[in-house]
C-alpha positions as semicolon CSV with decimal commas, in nm:
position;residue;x (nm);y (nm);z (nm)
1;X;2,627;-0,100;1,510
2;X;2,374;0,046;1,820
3;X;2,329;-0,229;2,052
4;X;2,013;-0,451;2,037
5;X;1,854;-0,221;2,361
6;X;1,986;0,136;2,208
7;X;1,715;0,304;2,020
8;X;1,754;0,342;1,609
9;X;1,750;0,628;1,399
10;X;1,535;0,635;1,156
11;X;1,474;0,794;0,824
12;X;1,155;0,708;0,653
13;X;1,125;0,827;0,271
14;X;0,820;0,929;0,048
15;X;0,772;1,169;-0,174
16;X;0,390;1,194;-0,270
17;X;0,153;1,474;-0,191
18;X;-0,129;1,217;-0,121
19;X;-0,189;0,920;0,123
20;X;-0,293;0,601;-0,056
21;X;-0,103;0,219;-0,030
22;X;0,245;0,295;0,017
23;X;0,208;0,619;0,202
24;X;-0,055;0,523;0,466
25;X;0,217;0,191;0,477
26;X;0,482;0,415;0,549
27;X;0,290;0,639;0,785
28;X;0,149;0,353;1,011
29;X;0,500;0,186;1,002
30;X;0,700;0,566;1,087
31;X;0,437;0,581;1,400
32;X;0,484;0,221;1,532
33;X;0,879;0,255;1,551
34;X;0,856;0,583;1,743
35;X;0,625;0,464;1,927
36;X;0,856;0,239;2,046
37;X;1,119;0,477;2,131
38;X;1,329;0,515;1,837
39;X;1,401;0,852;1,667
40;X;1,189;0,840;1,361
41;X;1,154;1,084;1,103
42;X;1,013;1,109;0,742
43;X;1,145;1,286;0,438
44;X;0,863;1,448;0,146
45;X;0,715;1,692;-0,008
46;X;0,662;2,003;0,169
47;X;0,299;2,044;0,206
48;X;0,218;1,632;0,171
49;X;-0,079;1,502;0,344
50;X;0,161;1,252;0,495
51;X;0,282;1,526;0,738
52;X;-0,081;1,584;0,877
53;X;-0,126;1,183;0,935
54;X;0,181;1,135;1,131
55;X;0,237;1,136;1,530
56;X;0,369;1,406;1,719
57;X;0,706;1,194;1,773
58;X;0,770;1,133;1,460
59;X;0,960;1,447;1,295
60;X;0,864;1,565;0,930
61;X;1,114;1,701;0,685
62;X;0,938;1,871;0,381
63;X;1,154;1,936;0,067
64;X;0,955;2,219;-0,141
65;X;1,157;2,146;-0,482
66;X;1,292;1,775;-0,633
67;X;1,606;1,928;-0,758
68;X;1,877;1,800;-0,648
69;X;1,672;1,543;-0,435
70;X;1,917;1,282;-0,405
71;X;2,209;1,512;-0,265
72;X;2,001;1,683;0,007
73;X;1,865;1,367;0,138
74;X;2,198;1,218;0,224
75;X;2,303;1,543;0,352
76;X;1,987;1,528;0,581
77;X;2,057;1,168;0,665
78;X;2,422;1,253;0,772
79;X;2,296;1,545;0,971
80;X;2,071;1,313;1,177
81;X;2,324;1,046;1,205
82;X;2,070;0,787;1,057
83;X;2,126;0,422;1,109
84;X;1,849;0,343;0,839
85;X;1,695;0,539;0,517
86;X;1,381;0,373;0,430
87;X;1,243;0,395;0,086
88;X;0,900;0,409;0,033
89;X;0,772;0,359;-0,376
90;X;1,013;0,405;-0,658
91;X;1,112;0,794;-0,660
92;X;1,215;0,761;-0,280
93;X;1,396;0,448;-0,293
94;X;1,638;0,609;-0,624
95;X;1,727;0,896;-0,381
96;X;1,776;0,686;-0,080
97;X;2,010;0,525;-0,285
98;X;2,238;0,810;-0,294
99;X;2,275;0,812;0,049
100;X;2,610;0,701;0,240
101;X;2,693;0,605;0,617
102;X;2,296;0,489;0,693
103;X;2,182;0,137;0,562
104;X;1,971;0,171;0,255
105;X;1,647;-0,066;0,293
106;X;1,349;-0,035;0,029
107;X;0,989;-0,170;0,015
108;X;0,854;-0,272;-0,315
109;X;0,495;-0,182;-0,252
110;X;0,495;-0,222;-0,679
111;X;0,749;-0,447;-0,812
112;X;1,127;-0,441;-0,866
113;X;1,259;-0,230;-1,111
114;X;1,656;-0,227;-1,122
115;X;1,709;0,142;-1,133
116;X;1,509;0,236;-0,817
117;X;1,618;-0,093;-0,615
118;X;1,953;-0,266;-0,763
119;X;2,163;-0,030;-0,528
120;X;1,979;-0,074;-0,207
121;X;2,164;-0,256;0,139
122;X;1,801;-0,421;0,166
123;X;1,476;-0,482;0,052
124;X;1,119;-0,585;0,208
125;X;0,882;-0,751;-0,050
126;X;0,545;-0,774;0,026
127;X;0,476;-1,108;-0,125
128;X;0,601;-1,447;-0,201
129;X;0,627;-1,389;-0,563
130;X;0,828;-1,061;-0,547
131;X;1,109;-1,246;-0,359
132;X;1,128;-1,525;-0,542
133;X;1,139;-1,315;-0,830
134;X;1,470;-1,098;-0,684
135;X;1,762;-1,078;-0,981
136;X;2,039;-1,352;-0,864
137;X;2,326;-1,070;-0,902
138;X;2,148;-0,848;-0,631
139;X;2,442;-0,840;-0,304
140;X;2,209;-0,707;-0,041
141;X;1,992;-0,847;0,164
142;X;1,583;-0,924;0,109
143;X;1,353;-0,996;0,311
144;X;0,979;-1,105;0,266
145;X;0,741;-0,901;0,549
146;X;0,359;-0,882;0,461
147;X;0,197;-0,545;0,505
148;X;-0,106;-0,477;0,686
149;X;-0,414;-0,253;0,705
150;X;-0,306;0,048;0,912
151;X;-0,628;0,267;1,061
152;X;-0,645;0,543;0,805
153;X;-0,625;0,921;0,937
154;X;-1,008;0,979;1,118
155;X;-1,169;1,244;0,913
156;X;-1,317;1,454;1,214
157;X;-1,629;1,444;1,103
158;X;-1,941;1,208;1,235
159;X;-1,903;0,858;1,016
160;X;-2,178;0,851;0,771
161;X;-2,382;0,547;0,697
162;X;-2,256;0,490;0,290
163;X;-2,609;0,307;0,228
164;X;-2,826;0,621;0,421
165;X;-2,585;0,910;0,216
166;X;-2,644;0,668;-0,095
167;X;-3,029;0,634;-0,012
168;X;-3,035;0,288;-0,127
169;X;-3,335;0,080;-0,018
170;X;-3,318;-0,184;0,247
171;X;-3,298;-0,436;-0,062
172;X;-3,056;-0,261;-0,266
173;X;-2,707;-0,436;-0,286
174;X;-2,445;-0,194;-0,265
175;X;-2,103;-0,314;-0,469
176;X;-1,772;-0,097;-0,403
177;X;-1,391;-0,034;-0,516
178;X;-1,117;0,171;-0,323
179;X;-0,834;0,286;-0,503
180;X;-0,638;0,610;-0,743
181;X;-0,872;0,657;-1,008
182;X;-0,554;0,571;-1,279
183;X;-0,521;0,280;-1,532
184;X;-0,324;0,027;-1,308
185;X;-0,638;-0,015;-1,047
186;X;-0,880;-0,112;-1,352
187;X;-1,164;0,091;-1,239
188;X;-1,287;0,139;-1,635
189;X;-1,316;-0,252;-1,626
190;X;-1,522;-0,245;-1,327
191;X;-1,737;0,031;-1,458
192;X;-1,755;-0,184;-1,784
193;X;-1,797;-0,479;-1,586
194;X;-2,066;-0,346;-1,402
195;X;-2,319;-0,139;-1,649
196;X;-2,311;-0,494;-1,862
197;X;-2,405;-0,756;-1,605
198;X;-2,469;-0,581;-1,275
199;X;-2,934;-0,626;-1,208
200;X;-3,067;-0,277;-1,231
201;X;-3,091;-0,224;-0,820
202;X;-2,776;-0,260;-0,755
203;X;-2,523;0,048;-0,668
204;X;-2,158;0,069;-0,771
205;X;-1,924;0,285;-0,563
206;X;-1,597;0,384;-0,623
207;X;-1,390;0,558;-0,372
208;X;-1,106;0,752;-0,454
209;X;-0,974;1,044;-0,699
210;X;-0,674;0,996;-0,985
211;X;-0,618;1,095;-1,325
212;X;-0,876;0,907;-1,467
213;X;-1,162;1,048;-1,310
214;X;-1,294;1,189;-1,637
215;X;-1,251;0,916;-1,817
216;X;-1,454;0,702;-1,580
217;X;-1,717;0,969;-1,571
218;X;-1,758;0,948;-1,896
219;X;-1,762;0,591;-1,906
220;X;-2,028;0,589;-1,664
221;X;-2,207;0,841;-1,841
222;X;-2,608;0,754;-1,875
223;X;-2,579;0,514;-1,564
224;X;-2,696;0,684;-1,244
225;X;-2,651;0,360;-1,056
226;X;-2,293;0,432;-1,059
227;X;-2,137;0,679;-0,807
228;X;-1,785;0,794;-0,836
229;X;-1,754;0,967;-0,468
230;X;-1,410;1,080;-0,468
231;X;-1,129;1,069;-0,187
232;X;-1,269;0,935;0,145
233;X;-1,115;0,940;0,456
234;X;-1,421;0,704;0,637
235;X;-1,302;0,435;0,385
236;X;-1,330;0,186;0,701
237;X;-1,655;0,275;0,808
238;X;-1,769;0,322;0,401
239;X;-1,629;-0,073;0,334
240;X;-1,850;-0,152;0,633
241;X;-2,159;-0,057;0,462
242;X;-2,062;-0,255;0,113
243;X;-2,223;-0,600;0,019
244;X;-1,959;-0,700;-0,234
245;X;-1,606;-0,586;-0,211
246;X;-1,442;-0,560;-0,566
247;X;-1,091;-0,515;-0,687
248;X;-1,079;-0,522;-1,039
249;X;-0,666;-0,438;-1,075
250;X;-0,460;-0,495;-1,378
251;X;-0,148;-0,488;-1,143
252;X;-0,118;-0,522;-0,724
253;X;0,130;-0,643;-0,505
254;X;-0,006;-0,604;-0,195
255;X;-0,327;-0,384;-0,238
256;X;-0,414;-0,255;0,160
257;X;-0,760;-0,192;0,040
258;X;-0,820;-0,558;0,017
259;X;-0,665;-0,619;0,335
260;X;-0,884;-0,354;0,496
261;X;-1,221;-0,530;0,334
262;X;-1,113;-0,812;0,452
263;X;-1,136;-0,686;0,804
264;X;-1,443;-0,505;0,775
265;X;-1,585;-0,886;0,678
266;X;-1,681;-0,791;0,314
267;X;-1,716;-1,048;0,069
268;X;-1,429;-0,998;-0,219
269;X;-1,352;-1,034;-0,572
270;X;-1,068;-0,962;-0,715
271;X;-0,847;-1,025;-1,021
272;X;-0,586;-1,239;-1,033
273;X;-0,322;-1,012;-1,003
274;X;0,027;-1,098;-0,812
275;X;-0,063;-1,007;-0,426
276;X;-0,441;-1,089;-0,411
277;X;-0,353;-1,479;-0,530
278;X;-0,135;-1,505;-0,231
279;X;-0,372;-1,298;0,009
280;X;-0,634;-1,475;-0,122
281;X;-0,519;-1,832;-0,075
282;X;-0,782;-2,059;0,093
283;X;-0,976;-1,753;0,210
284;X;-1,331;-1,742;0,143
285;X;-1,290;-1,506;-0,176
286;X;-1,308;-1,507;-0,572
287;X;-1,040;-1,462;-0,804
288;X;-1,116;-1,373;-1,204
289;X;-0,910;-1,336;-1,467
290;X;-0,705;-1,007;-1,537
291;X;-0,815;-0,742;-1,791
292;X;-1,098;-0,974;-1,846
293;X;-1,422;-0,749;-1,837
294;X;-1,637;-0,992;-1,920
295;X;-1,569;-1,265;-1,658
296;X;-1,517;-0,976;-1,416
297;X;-1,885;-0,887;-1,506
298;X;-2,031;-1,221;-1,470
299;X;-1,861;-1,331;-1,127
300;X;-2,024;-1,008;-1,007
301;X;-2,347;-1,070;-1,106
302;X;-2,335;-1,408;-1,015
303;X;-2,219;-1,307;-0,626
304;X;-2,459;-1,070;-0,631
305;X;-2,720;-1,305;-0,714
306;X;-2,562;-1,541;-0,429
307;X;-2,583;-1,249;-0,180
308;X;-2,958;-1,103;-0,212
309;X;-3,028;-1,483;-0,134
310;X;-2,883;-1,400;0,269
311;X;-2,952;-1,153;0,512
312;X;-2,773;-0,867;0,584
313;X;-2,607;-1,002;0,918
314;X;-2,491;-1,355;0,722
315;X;-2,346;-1,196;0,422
316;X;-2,014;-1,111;0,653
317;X;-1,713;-1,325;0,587
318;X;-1,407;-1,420;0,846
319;X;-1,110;-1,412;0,701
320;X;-0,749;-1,558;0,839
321;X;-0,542;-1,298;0,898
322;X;-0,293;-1,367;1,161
323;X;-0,055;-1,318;0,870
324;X;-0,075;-0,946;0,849
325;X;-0,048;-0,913;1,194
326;X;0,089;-0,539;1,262
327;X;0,336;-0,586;1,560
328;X;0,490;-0,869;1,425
329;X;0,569;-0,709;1,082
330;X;0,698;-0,421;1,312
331;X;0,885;-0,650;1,505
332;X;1,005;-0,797;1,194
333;X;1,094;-0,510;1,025
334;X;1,330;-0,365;1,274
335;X;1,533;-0,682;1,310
336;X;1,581;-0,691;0,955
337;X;1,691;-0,300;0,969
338;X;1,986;-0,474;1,259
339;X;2,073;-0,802;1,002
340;X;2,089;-0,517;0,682
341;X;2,340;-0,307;0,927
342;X;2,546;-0,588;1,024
343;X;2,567;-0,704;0,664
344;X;2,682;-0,353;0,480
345;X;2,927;-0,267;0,803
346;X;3,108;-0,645;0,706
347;X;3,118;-0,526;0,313
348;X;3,216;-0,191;0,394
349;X;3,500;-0,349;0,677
350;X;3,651;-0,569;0,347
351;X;3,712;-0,289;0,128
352;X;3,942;0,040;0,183
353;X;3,682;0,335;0,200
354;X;3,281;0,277;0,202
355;X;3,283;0,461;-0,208
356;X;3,462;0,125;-0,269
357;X;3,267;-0,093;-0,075
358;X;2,914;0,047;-0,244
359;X;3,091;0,018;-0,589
360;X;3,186;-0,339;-0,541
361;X;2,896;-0,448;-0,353
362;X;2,630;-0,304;-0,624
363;X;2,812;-0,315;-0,939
């Protein structure tokens, strides 16, 4: 156990070629620690767009093939004598699982699911419910440590006006959605939502790529005041130019991209899904049903209708969000990194060899 002034080593893990939620999460949270002074480094895919968005003291360690994944993480991990593997999303927290010697912690930017998380020394969850919701029979530790809205990666190109690329009209309400174009972030019920209630000036963009791109195009099909604009990296400076924020989810547990309208001052509206209820909580926001097109479709029109009715300047919103404050979840991150160590070196001291200690303490 490094004493509390000795620098930790740390080894963050993610395997995704892209940088959405629980990357840019990862990324942001890699960079704060080093910058800090501990030895950080982070374990994915060789060629992953994570590499490119990390600082130069953080240390990147691509693996070109998943076989054997698992094994030649912990061998990695034992090479650089970490004190903590990090798991980021589900695929990175089964192999840090494997792992022996370092303390095993895991975020659940999704959910819990037993096979990625039961074996893990730790685990952050990023909201009230997730905790709450832990299985009783889990040994290790949990603790709950909001996210927040890390500065995504600048694009190196001059920020663009979204309304001026769009060439909306000074009257022209512009509505917007960030997230992977797949089934989870409901963008076919905003699409659906939108071409049934939304008035005929108003604009509907969607930022990101996925899966279901042609799905959605085809959706949108016949509609031209619908823009599907692909991956962004001005997302900041795009949510700036929105008049409605919408997140129309089937599933979230802590979606960033609300946390980063939120402070851009965008009005939101969201589904009810399991993070935006507790983000949302006595902030000036809306909440409709899940999976519910309809009532997604009418609370849009309806703010929509509430917005033209202000100017520009008055249709920004503060928001409380001391919450999400970055250093402290930083702070509190690494102290529950030093109560995770403290906790598996006292199992691991009660039993003969650590094998033992892992069996009995995650059996």
């Amino acid at each position: 156990m490094p004493p509390l002034s000795e620098p930790l080593t740390l080894v963050h893990v993610v395997f995704s070629s892209r940088l959405a939620g629980g990357e840019l999460h990862c990324v942001d949270l890699a960079n704060a620690q080093a910058a800090l002074g501990h030895r950080v480094h982070v374990v994915g895919m060789a060629g992953s767009a994570v590499e490119g968005a990390l600082s130069p003291e953080v240390r990147f360690h691509g693996l070109k093939l998943p076989l054997m994944r698992g094994w030649r993480l912990a061998a990695l991990a034992r090479r650089l004598g970490a004190d903590v593997c990090h798991g980021h999303l589900g695929p990175a927290c089964k192999a840090v699982a494997r792992t022996r010697g370092a303390a095993r912690v895991g975020t659940l930017h999704v959910g819990y699911k037993a096979h990625h998380h039961a074996r893990m020394d730790g685990l952050v969850c990023v909201n009230r419910a997730q905790l709450d919701g832990l299985p009783t029979e889990r040994a290790g530790l949990a603790s709950l440590i909001y996210n927040w809205a890390p500065e995504r990666p600048a694009s190196g190109s001059p920020a663009t006006d979204l309304r001026t690329e769009l060439g909306l009209a000074p009257g022209q309400l512009l509505v917007g959605s960030v997230g992977r174009l797949q089934r989870a972030k409901g963008m076919d019920l905003l699409v659906t939502a939108f071409k049934a209630h939304a008035p005929a000036d108003a604009v509907l963009a969607i930022l990101g790529e996925g899966p279901d791109r042609a799905q959605l195009e085809e959706l949108a099909a016949g509609d031209a005041r619908i823009r599907l604009l692909g991956f962004r990296r001005d997302v900041d400076q795009a949510l700036r130019s929105l008049d409605l924020f919408v997140s129309a989810s089937r599933e979230e547990a802590f979606p960033l991209a609300i946390l980063e309208a939120m402070r851009a001052g965008r009005p939101v509206l969201s589904t009810a899904t399991q993070g935006p209820v507790e983000m949302l909580a006595g902030q000036p926001a809306r909440l409709v049903p899940v999976g519910d097109a309809d009532s997604l479709g009418r609370a849009l029109a309806e703010e929509v209708a509430r917005l033209r009715l202000l100017a520009p300047a008055e249709r920004a919103v503060r928001y409380a969000t001391a919450a999400y404050d970055r250093s402290q979840a930083v702070a509190r991150t690494l102290s529950f990194y030093r109560d995770v160590m403290r906790h598996r070196a006292f199992q691991v001291e009660h039993f003969e060899d650590e094998d033992e200690a892992y069996a009995g303490w995650n059996a």
